[in-house]
N, C-alpha and C positions, 0 to 999 in steps of 0.2 A: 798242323804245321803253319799254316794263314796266321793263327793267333799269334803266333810267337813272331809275328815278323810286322805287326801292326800296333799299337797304340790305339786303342778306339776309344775316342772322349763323345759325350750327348753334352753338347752345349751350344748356346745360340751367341753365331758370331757372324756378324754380317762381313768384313772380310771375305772369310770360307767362304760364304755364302754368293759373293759377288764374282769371286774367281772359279767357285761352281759354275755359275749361271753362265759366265763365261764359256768355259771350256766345255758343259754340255752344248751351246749354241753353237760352236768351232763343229764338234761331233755330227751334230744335227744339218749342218749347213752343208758336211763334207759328204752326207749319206743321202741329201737330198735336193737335187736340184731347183724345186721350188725354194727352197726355204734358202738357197743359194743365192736365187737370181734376186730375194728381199735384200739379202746383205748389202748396206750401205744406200738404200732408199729409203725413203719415207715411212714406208709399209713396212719397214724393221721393226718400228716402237710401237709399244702400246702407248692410244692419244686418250688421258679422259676426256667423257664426256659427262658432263654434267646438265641435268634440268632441274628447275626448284620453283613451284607454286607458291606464294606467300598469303598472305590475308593482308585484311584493309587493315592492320597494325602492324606490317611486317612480320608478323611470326609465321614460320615454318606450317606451311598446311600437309607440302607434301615434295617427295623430290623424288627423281633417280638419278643413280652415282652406276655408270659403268665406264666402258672405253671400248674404242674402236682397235682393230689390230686389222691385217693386209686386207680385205674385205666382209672382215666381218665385226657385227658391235655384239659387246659382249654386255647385258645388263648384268649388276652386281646386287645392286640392290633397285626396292621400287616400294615407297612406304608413302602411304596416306593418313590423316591420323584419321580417326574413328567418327569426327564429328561431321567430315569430309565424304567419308565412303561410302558409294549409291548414287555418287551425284553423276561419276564418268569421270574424275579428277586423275584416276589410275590412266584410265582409256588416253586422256588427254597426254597427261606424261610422257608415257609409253610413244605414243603417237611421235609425239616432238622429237624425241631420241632418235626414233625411228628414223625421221624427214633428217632430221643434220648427217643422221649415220649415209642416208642414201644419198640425197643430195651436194652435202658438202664434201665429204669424204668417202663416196666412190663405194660403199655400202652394200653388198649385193646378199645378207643374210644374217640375221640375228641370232642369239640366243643366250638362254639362262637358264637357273635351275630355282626348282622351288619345292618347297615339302609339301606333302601331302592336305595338312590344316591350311595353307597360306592360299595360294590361288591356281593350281592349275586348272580348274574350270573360265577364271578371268584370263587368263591366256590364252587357252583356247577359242574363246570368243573373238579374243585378237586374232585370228589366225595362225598360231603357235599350232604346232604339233610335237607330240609325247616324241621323244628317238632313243631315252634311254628310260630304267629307273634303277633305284640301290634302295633295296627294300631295308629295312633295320638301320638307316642310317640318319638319323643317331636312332639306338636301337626302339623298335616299336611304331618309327615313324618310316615312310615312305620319301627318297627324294626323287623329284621330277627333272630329268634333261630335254628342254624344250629348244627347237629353231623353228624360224620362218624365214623364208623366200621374200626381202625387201624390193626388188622390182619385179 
């Protein structure tokens, strides 16, 4: 009966997608008072944050690209290249993200996700700890749901 009273198209339309976002947030905000008392502060948006190591010719040694959201940074990515890694240049990144996330923006908990080949041993040396995993995702490989405690 559903079927017949619906039109169901698979296509990518930012529109939909923005009026989505919307009206799930409406939902979200009316079901929870945290996410209530964000509405119309600062701590509503996600803020990037960006870090980026260079070389003595300005090329790209290494960076991380995440953003902050009401107190927590979320890293998205954190990439060094090869010629680079061993030295601490990860450690260092990480670190800096960290210090803006807590200091400048009120920061009190990090986290990201990583597969299994990538680094959750180098996170955990940071003080990251394991709190999820999704075993076969993408299949065969392990992802890692890492946070840590910034102050």
């Amino acid at each position: 009966m559903v079927c017949r009273m619906f039109r169901i198209e698979a296509e990518v339309d930012k529109g939909r997608r923005d009026l989505l976002r919307s009206r799930l947030w409406d939902t979200n905000t009316a079901a929870s008072p945290v996410l209530a008392a964000l509405r119309g502060t600062p701590g509503e948006r996600e803020v990037p944050l960006h870090v980026w190591a260079l070389n003595g010719s300005e090329e790209l040694a290494g960076g991380l690209v995440g953003h902050t959201w009401t107190t927590w940074l979320h890293v998205t990515y954190l990439w060094v290249d090869d010629r680079h890694r061993g030295t601490g240049l990860g450690s260092l990144l990480l670190a800096e993200a960290e210090r803006i996330a807590r200091t400048d923006r009120g920061c009190a908990s990090a986290r990201l996700e990583t597969w299994d080949f990538q680094a959750p041993d180098f996170y955990r040396k940071q003080g990251y700890a394991v709190v999820g995993t999704i075993p076969d995702y993408p299949p065969g490989i392990t992802e890692y749901i890492l946070t840590k405690r910034l102050t």
